[in-house]
N, C-alpha and C positions, 0 to 999 in steps of 0.2 A: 585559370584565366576567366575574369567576366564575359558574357555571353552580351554585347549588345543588341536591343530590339530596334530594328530599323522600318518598322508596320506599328498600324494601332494594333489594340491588345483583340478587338474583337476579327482582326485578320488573319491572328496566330493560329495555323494548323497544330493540334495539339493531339496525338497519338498513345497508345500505351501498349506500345513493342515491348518483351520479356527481354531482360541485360542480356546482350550478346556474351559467348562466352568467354572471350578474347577482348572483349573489354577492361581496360585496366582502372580499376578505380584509385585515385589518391590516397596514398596511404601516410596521411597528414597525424602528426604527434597530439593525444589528446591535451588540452590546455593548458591544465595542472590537474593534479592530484584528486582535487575536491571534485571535478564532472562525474567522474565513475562510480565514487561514493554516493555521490547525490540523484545518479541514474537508478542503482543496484537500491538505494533505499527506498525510491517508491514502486520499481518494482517487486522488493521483496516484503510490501504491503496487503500487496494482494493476492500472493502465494497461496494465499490459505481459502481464496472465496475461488470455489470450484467456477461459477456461473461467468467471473472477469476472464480465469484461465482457460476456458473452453475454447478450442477453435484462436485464439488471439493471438498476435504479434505481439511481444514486448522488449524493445528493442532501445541499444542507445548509440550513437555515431556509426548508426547503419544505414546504406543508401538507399533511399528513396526517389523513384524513377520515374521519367516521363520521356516524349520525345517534343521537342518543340520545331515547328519546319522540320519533321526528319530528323534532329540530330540531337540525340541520347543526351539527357541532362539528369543530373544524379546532385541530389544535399543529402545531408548526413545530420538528421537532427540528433538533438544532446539524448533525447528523450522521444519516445514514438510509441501510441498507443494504437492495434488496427484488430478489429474483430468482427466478421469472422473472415477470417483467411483459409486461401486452401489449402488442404495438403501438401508439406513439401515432399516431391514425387522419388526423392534422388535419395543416394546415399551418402554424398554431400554436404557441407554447409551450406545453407541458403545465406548469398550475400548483398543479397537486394530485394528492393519490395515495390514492384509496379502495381500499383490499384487501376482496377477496374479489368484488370487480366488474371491478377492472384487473388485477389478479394476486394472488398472496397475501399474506401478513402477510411486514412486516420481521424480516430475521433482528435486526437491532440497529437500535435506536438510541439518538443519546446527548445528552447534554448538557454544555456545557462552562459552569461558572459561573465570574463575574465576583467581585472581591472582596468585592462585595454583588449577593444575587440575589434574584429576584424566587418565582413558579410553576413553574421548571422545575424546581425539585425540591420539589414541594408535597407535603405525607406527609399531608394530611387528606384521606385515599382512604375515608373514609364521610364524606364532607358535602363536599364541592367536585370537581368535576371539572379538577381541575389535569391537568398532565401527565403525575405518577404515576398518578393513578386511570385516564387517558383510556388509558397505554402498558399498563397492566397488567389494568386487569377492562374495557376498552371493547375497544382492539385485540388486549390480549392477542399483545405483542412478547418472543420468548423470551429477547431478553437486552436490559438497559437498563443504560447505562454513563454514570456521572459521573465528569467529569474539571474539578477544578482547576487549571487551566493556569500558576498563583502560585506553587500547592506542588508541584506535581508527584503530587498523591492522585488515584488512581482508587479507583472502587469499581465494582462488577460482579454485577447483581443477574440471577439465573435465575429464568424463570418456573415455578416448581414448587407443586403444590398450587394454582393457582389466585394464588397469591400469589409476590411477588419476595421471594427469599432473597438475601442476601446470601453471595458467592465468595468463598473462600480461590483463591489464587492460587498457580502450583506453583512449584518450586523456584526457578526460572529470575524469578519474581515475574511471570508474563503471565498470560492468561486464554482460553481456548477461545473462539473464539464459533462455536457450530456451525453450519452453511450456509456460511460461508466456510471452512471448518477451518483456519482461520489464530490466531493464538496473538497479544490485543493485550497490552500494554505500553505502558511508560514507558523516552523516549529524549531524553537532556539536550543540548544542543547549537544550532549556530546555523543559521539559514536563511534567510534571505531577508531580513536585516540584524535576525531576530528571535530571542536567543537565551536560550533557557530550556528550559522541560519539554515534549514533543512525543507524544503518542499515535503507537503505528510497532506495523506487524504484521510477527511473523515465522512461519515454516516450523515442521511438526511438527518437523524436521531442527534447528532452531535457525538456519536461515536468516533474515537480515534483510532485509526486502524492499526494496529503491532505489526512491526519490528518480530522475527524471529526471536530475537532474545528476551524479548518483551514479551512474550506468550510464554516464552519457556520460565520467564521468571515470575507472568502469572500463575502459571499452572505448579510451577513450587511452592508458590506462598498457597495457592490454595489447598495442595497437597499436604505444608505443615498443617493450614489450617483445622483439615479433616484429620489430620495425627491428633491435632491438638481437642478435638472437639470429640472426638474416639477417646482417649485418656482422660480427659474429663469424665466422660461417660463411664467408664471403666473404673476412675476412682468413687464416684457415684455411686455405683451398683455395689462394691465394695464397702462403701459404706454403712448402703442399703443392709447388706449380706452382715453387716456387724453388728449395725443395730439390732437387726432381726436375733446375732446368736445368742445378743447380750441382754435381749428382752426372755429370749427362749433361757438362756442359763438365770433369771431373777426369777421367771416364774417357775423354774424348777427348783429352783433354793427353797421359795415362798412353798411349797407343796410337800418338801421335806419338812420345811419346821413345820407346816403344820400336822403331817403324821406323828414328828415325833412329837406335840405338844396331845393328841390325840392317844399317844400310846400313855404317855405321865399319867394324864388322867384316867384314862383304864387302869392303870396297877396302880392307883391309890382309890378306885372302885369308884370315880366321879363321872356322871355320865353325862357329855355335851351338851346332848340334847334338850 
C-alpha cells in the first residue's frame, strides 16, 4: 500500500532504526525472468576488482530502509550498490540495508521496468512515497538508474539540488556513476540463453569489464595462444638444432674428402704443398 505524505517534505521526521525483527517484508514475485539475469550480470562484473568488493553491499530486490514519521518504510531496488558497509554481526542472512546505522547511503540504484510497470518509477514525489520520492528526498541515492531491458533505454538521474536531474551521457553513450568510477552503459548481446540489451560497466580507459566466462574464455585463448607461441618456438629451435647437424654432417663430409684426396696424393708421392 502507498504511503501518503500529508506535511511538506522538509517537515518529514526521517530516522534510521535497524528492521525490526518481526517485521514482515513483502515477498512480491520478481517481474520476469530478465531482472535477475540483468542484476547477477553487473554484479558478476566486478567480482574480480578486489577495491569494488571490499566492505560492499551488492544486492538486487533487497530492502532498503528508512523510517519516515516513525513508521518503517522499506523498497526493494532491482539493483543496489553500498560501500562500505558494516559487518554483518549475525549468523544470519542479512535482509535489509538501513544506511547511516549499517553504513552509508548507496552509491546507485536502479530499476529495471517491465513492459508494464508498476511504483518503481513513481514521479508523484509530493503525495506518495513511491520509490522516486523514498531514493530521492528519504534516502537521498546520488544516482538512480532506469533501465528498460525491451528497448534497450536507460536513463540516469543525479542528485543535485536536492532533486534528480536527469544525465546526458558522454560520447561513448555511458554514464559516470561516482563511488564505483566506473562508466554504465548499454551492451546488446546473448547470455545465458538470453539475448537482448544488458546494462555492462566499463573503465575510465574504455575498458569493458568481463563476464566470468568472458575471462575464462580470455584466459583460454591466451593460454592457446602461449601453446601456440611455445610450439612455434620449439619448432624453431628444432630447426635451428638441424640446420646446425646438417651444417656439422657437410663440413665433416668436406674434411673426409679432403683427407682422403690428401692421402691419393701421398701414395702417388705428390706433395700439396
Amino acid at each position: 500500500m502507498t504511503t501518503i505524505i500529508h506535511k511538506p517534505i522538509s517537515q518529514l521526521k526521517i530516522t534510521w532504526p535497524l528492521l525490526p525483527d518481526d517485521f514482515i517484508l513483502p515477498d512480491d514475485p520478481v517481474d520476469d525472468i530478465d531482472h535477475p539475469l540483468l542484476a547477477n550480470g553487473l554484479r558478476q562484473s566486478v567480482v574480480d576488482s578486489p577495491e569494488l568488493m571490499q566492505d560492499a553491499l551488492i544486492v538486487s530486490n533487497f530492502a532498503l530502509c528508512a523510517a519516515v514519521d516513525d513508521r518503517t518504510i522499506c523498497k526493494a531496488p532491482d539493483w543496489m550498490y553500498v560501500q562500505p558497509v558494516q559487518p554483518w554481526p549475525h549468523n544470519y542472512p542479512r535482509r535489509s540495508y538501513t544506511p547511516h546505522t549499517e553504513g552509508t547511503v548507496p552509491f546507485v540504484v536502479m530499476e529495471f521496468l517491465s513492459a508494464t510497470y508498476g511504483d518503481e518509477y513513481s514521479v508523484e514525489h509530493t503525495e506518495e512515497i513511491g520509490k522516486w520520492f523514498f531514493y530521492e528526498q528519504v534516502i537521498k541515492v546520488p544516482r538512480y538508474v532506469i533501465f528498460r531491458p525491451h528497448t534497450g533505454r536507460i536513463e540516469v538521474y543525479a542528485l543535485e539540488s536536492e532533486r534528480y536531474d536527469n544525465q546526458n551521457p558522454d560520447k561513448n553513450g555511458r554514464y559516470l556513476i561516482p563511488g564505483l568510477n566506473l562508466f554504465l552503459g548499454v551492451w546488446q548481446g546473448t547470455r545465458e540463453g538470453r539475448t537482448g540489451y544488458w546494462l555492462r560497466w566499463w573503465t575510465e580507459g574504455g575498458e569493458l569489464l568481463l563476464w566470468p566466462e568472458e575471462r575464462a574464455e580470455n584466459e583460454r585463448l591466451r593460454a592457446e595462444d602461449e601453446r601456440l607461441r611455445a610450439e612455434n618456438e620449439r619448432q624453431r629451435a628444432d630447426r635451428q638444432q638441424q640446420d646446425k647437424e646438417l651444417a656439422e654432417t657437410l663440413l665433416e663430409q668436406e674434411r673426409q674428402r679432403n683427407q682422403e684426396l690428401l692421402a691419393r696424393l701421398a701414395a702417388l708421392g705428390i706433395d700439396p704443398e
